[in-house]
SELUMDO-709125 format. One record per residue (C-alpha): residue number from 1; x, y, z. Coordinates in Angstrom, 1 decimal. Layout:
N
REC   i     xx     yy     zz
REC NUM      X      Y      Z
...
END
This chain:
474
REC   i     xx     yy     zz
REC   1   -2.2   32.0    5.5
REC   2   -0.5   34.9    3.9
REC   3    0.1   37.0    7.2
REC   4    2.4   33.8    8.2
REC   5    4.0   33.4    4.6
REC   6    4.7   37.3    5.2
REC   7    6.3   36.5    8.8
REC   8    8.3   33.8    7.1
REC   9    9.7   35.8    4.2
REC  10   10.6   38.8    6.6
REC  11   11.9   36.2    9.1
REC  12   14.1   34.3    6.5
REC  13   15.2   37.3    4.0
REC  14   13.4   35.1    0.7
REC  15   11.8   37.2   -1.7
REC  16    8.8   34.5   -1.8
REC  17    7.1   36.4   -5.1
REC  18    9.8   35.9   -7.3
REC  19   10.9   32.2   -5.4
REC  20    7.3   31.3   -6.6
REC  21    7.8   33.0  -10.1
REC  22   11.0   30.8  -10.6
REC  23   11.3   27.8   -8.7
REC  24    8.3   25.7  -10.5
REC  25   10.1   27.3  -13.6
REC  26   13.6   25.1  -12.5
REC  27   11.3   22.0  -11.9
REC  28   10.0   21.8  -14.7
REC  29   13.3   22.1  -16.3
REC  30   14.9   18.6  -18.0
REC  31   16.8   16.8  -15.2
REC  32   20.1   15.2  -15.4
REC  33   18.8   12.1  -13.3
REC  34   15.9    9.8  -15.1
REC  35   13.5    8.3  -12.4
REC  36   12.5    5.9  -14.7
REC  37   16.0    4.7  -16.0
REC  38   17.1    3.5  -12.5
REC  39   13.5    2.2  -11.8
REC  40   14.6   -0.4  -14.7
REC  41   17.9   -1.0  -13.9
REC  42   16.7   -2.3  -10.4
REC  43   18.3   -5.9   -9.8
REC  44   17.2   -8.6   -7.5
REC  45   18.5   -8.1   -4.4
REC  46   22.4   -9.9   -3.4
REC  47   20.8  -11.5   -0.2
REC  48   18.2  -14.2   -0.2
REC  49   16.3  -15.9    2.4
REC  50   16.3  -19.7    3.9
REC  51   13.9  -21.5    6.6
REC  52   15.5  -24.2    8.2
REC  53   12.5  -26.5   10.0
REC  54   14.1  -29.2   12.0
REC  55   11.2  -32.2   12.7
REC  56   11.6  -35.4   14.4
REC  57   13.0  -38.5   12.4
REC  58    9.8  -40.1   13.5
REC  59    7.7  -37.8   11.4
REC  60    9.3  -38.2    8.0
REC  61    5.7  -38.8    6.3
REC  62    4.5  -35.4    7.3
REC  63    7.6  -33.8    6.6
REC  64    8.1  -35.4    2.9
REC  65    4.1  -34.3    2.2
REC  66    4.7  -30.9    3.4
REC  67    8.4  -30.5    1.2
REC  68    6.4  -31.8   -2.0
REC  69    3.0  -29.0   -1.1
REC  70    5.6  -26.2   -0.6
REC  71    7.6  -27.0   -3.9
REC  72    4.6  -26.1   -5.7
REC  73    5.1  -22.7   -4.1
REC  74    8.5  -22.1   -4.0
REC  75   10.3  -24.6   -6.0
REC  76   13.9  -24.5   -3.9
REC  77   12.6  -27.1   -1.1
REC  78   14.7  -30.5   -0.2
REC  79   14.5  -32.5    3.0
REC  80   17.6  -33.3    4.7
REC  81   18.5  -35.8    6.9
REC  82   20.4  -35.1   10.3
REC  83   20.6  -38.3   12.7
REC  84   17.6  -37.7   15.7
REC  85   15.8  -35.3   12.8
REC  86   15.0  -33.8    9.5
REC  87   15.5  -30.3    8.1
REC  88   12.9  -29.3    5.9
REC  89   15.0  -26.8    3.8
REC  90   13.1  -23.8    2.0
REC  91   16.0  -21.5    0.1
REC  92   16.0  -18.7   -2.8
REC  93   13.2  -16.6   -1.3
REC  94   13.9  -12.9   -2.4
REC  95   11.2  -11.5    0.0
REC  96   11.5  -11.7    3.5
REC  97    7.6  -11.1    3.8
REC  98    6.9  -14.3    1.6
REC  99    9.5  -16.5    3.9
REC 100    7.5  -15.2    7.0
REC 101    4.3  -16.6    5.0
REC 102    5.7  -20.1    4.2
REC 103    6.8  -20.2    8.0
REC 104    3.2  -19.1    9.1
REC 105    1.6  -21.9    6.4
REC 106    4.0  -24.7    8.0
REC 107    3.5  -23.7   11.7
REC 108   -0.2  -24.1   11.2
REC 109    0.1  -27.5    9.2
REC 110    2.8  -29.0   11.5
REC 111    1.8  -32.2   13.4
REC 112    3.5  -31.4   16.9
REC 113    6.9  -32.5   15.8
REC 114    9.0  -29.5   14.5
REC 115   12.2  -29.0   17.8
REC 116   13.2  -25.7   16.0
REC 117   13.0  -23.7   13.1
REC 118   15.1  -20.4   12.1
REC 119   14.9  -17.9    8.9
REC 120   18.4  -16.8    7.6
REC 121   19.6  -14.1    5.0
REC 122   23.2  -15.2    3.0
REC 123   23.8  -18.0    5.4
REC 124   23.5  -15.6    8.6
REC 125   20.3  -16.3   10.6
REC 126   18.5  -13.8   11.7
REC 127   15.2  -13.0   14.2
REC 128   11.8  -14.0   13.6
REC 129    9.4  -11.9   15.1
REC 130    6.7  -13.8   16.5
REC 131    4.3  -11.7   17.1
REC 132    4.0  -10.5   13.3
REC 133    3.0  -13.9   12.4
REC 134   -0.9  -15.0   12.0
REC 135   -1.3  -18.7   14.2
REC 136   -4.2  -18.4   15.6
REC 137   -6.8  -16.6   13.1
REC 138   -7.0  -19.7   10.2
REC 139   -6.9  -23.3    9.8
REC 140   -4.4  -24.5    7.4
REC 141   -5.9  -24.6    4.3
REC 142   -2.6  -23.2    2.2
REC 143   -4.8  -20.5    1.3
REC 144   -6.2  -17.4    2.9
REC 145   -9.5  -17.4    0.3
REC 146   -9.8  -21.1   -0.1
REC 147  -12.0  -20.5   -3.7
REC 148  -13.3  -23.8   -5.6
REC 149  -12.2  -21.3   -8.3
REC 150   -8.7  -21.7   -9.6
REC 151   -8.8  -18.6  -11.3
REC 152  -11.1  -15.1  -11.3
REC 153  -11.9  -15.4  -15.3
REC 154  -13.3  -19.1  -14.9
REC 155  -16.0  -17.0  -12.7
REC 156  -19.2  -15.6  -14.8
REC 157  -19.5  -11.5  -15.4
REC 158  -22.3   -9.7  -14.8
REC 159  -23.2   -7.3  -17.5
REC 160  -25.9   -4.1  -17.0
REC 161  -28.9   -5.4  -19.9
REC 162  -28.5   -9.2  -19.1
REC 163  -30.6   -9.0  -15.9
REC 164  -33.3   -6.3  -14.5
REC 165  -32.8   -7.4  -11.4
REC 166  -29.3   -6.0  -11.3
REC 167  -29.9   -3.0  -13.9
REC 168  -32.3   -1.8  -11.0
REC 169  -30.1   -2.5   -8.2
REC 170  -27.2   -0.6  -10.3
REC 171  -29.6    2.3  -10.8
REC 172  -30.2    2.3   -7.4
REC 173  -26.6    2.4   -6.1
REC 174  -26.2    5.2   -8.1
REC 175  -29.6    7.7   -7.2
REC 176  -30.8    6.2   -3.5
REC 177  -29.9    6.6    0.1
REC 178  -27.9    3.7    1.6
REC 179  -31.2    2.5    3.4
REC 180  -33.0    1.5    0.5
REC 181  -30.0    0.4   -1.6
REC 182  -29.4   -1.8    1.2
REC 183  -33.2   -3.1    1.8
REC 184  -33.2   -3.8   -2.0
REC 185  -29.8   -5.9   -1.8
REC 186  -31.0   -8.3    1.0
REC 187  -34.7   -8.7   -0.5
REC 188  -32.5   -9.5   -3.8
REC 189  -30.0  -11.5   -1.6
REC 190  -33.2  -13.4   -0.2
REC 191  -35.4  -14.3   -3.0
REC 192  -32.9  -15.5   -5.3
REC 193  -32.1  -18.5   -6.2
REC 194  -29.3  -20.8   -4.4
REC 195  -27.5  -21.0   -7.8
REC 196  -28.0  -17.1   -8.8
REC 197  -24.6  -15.3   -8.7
REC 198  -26.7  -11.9   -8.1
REC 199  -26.2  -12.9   -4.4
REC 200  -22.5  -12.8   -4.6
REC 201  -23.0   -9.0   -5.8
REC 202  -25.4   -8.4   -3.3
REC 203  -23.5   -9.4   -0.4
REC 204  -20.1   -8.1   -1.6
REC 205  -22.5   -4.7   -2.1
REC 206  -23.8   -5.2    1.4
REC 207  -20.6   -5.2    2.3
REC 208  -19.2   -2.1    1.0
REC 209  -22.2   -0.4    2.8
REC 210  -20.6   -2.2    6.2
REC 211  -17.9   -0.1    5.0
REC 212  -18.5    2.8    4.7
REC 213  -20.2    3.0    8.0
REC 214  -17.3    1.7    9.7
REC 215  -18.7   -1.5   10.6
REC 216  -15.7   -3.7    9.8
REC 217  -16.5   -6.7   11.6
REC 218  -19.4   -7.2    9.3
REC 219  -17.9   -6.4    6.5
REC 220  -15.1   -8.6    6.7
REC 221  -17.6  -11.5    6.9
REC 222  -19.8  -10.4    3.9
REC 223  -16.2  -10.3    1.6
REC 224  -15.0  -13.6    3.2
REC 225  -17.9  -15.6    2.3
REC 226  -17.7  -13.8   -1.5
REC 227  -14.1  -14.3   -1.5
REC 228  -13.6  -17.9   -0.2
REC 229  -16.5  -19.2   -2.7
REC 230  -19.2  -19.8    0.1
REC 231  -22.4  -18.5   -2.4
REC 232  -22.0  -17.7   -6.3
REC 233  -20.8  -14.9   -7.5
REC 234  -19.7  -12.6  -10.3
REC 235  -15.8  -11.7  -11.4
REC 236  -16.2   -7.9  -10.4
REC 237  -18.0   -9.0   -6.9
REC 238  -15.2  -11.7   -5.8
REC 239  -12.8   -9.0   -6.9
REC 240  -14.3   -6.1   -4.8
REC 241  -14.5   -8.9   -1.7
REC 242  -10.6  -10.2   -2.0
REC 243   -9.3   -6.8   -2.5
REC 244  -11.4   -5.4    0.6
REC 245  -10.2   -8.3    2.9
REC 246   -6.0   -6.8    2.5
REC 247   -7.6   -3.3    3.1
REC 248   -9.0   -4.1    6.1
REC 249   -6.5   -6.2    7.5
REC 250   -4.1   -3.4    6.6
REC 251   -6.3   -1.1    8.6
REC 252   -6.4   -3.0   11.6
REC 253   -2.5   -3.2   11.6
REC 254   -2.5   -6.7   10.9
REC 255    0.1   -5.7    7.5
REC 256    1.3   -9.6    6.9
REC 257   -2.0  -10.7    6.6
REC 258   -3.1   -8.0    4.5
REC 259    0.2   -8.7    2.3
REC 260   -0.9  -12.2    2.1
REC 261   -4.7  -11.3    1.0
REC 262   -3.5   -9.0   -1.7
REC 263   -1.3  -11.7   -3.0
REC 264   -3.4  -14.7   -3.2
REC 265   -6.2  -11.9   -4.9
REC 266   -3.2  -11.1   -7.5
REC 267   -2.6  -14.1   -8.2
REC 268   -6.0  -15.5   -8.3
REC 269   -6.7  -12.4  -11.2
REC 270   -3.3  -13.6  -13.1
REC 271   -2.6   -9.9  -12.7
REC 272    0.3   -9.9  -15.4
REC 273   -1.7  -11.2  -18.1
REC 274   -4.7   -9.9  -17.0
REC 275   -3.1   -6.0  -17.1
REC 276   -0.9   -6.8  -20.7
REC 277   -2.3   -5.2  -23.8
REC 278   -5.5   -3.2  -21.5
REC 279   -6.0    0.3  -24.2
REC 280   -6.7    3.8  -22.8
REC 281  -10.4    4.4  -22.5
REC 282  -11.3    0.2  -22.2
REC 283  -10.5   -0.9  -18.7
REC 284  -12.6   -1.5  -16.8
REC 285  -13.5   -2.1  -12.9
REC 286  -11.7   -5.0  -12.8
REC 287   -8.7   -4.1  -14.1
REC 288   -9.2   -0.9  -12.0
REC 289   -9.5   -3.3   -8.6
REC 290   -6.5   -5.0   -9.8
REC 291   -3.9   -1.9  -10.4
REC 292   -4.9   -0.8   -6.9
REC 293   -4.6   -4.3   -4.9
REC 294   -0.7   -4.3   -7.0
REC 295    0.2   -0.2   -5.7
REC 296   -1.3   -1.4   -2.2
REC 297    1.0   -4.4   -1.8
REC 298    4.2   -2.9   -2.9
REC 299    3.1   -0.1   -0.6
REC 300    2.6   -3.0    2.5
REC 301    6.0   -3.9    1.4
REC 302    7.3   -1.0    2.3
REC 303    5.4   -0.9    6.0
REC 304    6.4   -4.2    6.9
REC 305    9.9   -2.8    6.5
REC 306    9.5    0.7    8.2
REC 307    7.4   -0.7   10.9
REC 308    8.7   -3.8   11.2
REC 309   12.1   -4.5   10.2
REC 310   11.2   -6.9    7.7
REC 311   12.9   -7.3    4.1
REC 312   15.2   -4.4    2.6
REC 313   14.7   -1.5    0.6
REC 314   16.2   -3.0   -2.3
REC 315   13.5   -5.6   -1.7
REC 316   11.0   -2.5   -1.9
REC 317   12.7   -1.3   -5.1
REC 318   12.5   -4.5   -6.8
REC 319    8.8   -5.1   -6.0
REC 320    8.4   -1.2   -7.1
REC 321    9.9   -2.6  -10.8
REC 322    8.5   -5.4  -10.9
REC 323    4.8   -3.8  -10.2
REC 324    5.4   -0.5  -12.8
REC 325    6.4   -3.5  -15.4
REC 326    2.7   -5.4  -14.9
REC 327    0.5   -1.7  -14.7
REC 328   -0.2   -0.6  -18.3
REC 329    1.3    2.7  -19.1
REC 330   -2.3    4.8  -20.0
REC 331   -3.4    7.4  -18.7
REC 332   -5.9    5.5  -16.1
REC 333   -3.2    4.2  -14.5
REC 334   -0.8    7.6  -14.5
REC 335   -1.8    8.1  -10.8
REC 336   -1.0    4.3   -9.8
REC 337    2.3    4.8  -11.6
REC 338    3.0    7.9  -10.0
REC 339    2.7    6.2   -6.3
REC 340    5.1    3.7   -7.0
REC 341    7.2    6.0   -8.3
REC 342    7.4    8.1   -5.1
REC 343    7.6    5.5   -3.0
REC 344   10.8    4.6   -5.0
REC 345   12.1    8.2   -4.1
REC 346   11.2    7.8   -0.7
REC 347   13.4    4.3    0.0
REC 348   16.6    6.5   -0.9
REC 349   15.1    9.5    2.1
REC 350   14.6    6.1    4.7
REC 351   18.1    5.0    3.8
REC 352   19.6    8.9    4.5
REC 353   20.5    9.5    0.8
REC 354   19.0   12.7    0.9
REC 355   20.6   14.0   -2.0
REC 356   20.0   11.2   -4.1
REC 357   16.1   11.5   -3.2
REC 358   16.4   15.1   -4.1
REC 359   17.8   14.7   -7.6
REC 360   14.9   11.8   -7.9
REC 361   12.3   14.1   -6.3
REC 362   13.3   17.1   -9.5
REC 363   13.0   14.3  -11.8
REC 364    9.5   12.7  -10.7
REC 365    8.0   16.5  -10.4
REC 366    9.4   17.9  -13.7
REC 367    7.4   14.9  -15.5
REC 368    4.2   14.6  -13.4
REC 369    3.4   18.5  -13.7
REC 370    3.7   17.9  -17.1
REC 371    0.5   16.4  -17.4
REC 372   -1.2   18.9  -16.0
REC 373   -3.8   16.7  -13.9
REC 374   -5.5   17.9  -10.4
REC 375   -5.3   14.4   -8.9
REC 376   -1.8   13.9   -9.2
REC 377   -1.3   16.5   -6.7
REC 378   -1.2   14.3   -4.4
REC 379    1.6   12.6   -5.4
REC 380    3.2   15.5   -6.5
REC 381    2.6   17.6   -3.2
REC 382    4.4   14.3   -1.5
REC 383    7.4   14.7   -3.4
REC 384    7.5   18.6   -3.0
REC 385    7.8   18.5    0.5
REC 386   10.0   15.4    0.8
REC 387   12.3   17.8   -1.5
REC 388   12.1   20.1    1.3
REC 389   12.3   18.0    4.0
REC 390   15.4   16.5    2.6
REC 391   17.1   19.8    2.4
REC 392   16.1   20.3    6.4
REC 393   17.7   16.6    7.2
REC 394   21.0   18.3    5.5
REC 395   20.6   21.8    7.9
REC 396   20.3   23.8    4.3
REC 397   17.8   25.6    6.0
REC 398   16.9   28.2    3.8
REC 399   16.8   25.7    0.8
REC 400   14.3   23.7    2.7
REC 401   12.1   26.7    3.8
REC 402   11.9   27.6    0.0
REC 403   10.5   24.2   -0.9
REC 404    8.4   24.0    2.5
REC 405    7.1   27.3    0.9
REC 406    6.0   26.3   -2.4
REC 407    4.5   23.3   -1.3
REC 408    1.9   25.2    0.8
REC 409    1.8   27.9   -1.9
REC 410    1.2   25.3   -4.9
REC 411   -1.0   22.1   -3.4
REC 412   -4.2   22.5   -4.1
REC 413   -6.7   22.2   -1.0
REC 414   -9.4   20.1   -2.0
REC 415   -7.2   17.2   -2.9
REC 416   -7.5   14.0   -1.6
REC 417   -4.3   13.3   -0.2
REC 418   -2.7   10.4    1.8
REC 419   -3.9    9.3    4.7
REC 420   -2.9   11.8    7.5
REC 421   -0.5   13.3    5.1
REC 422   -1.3   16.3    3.7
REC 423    2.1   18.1    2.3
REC 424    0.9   21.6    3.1
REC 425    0.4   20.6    6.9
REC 426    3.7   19.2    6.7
REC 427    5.3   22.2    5.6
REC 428    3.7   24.3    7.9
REC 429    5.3   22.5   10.6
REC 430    8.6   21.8    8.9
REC 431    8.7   26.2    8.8
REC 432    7.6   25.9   12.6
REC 433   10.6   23.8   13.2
REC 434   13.4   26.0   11.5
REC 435   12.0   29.3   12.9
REC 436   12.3   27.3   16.3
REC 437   16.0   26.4   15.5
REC 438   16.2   29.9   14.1
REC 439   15.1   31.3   17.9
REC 440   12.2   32.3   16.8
REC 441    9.5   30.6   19.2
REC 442    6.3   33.1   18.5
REC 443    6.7   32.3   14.8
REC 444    6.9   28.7   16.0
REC 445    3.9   28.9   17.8
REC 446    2.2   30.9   15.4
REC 447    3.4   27.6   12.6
REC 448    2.1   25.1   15.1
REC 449   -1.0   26.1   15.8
REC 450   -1.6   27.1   12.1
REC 451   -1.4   22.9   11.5
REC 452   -3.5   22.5   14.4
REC 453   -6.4   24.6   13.4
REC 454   -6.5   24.3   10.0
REC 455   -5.4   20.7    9.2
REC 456   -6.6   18.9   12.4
REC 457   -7.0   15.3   10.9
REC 458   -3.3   15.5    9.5
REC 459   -0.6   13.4   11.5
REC 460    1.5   16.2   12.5
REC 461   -1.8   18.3   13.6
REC 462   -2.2   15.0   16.0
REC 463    1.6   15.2   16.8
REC 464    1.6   18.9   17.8
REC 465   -1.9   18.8   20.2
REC 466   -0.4   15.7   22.0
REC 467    3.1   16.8   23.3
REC 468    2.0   20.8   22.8
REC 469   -1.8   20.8   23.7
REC 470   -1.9   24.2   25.0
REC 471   -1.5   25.4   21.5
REC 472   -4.9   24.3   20.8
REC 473   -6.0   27.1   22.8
REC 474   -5.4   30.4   22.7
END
């Protein structure tokens, strides 16, 4: 890496040992702007959202059942009456993604008689793309995980020293290969009783094993049946099931679903009160499953809207708020926080407030390397290159190849980052990019294929071999 970090300094005139000696030195600086202030001072969006259902006079029954089920949703629900038909009237929804829900929930449930319906923001309707919403994959039942549980706590725990059966299952989970950690689960799946909640945890466990081997289809089943109450089972096991239904519906692209899944598991755990008053170095699993279902729906949030077109950014930014108010602020959950955090930064980049982002971006780094903790690399790496790419998006080129620089000089390897997202990779091309602009295709080449070799499972790695794929070669 340091023959092309030599070709970029010789190629840009930066003098990249004493950038590196100053630059995290200005980061870590105080900032003028506070992250955290305007994160509080998020309001409620200005535009809200209305579904107009208009249903055949003949079917007032149905429609006046269905108005009194959705008010225990939604609250803002009235029938009105309009000669040859009925409007079934749901207004005051702040999130376009839970208007699209109570449209899927009313589409299945309808009886054959709803002529039209139509979704509007401030009195202006807009499109409903059909093909987002789920009609075919569920009854109506009002619920994704129809639980004879009304809440996760009313569910028994399941401690290690109440039960050898499931001390020697932990033990195993921990010190065996999968194929006898999964032998052991069914024979304990099979041989206990009807009533025992030890085969909740052993199908939720079979499950993750599914998993892990890619085997979704199976999984999804084993987590279902935990999930939806179809054998007993423990708090932790029915939490590891909900949580793992919205992650695989998120990977297979289905991202309303998954928004609903994480929801309905949210709310099933009374998340709020569940997460208030949690001390550092006393959560626990649970509360651990829970912080991660609350950072992965905000983050679905945000997909539905980039990918999509559905809901706002200030949408994004409230849910952002609303989800750093319910996680506890101890150090377990630093790396949660910090997500959220940069997904705050990054609505202002998607909006084209580059500078804005920028001054966000100094903030969020300044505090996060602060605490001096590998893991947060990933978060911070994120915002280091979104502080270069920002610079790019506003042609300061040479501020940009400075930031693209210390990114790749300052991430750390062998951390986990985001899926297909790894900052250094990123930067790498970003350089490649400039140096093309700059007329310098060999040192673009040399960039490109750089990413290619040495980070082939980032995105931009996948990028570059499909529209350059001789660069894979030499």
């Amino acid at each position: 890496m340091g023959r092309f970090i030599r070709g970029i300094t010789k190629a840009t005139g930066l003098h990249l040992c004493l950038f590196l000696a100053i630059v995290p030195c200005v980061l870590l600086a105080q900032t003028e702007v506070s992250l955290e202030d305007e994160i509080s001072n998020v309001l409620i969006p200005p535009h809200q959202y209305r579904l107009d259902i208009q249903i055949s006079n003949s079917d007032y029954s149905w429609a006046n059942s269905m108005a009194n089920s959705l008010r225990a949703e939604s609250g803002e629900v009235r029938l009105q009456e309009n000669g040859e038909s009925i409007s079934l009237i749901v207004d005051g929804i702040i999130y376009e993604a839970d208007a699209l829900l109570l449209l899927e929930d009313i589409l299945h449930a309808e009886s054959g008689s709803i002529d039209h319906y139509s979704m509007q923001r401030n009195g202006e309707e807009i499109a409903v793309d059909g093909d987002i919403l789920n009609l075919e994959e569920r009854s109506f039942s009002g619920s994704m995980f129809d639980s004879p549980y009304s809440r996760l706590d009313a569910l028994p725990v399941l401690e290690e020293g109440a039960n050898p059966v499931f001390d020697a299952l932990e033990s195993m989970r921990r010190s065996s290969s999968a194929v006898e950690f999964r032998e052991a689960l069914v024979s304990a799946y099979t041989e206990s009783a009807p009533n025992d909640i030890l085969r909740g945890y052993a199908m939720n466990r079979l499950g993750i094993l599914y998993l892990t081997e890619g085997d979704y289809d199976r999984a999804l089943r084993n987590f279902n049946a935990v999930a939806e109450g179809a054998l007993p089972a423990d708090q932790i096991s029915v939490a590891k099931s909900m949580r793992r239904v919205g992650w695989i519906l998120h990977q297979r692209g289905d991202r309303l679903s998954a928004y609903r899944a994480y929801g309905e598991f949210l709310a099933f755990a009374d998340v709020s009160n569940a997460l208030a008053g949690v001390e550092s170095g006393n959560s626990t699993d649970l509360e651990w499953e829970m912080g991660h279902a609350v950072v992965e729906r905000v983050g679905l949030i945000y997909e539905l809207l980039v990918h999509h077109r559905v809901g706002s950014f200030a949408e994004v930014r409230l849910a952002i708020r609303d989800s750093l108010e319910a996680l506890p602020g101890i150090p377990e959950f630093t790396q949660r926080r910090a997500t959220l955090e940069l997904m705050f930064l990054e609505t202002f980049h998607h909006e084209g407030y580059y500078e804005h982002s920028n001054e966000l971006a100094n903030d969020f780094i300044h505090r996060y390397m602060q605490f001096n903790d590998h893991e947060l690399w990933r978060e911070i790496g994120q915002a280091m290159f979104l502080r270069g790419h920002n610079e790019f998006l506003l042609g300061n080129y040479e501020q940009a190849m400075e930031y693209y620089d210390m990114t790749i000089q300052q991430c750390p390897a062998d951390v986990e980052y985001f899926a297909h997202e790894n900052p250094a990779a990123k930067s790498f091309h970003g350089i490649g990019t400039i140096l093309f602009l700059q007329g310098d295709s060999v040192g673009t080449i040399d960039m490109y294929r750089h990413v290619v070799q040495n980070y082939p499972d980032s995105g931009v790695a996948q990028t570059i071999a499909e529209h350059y794929p001789t660069l894979v070669r030499r």
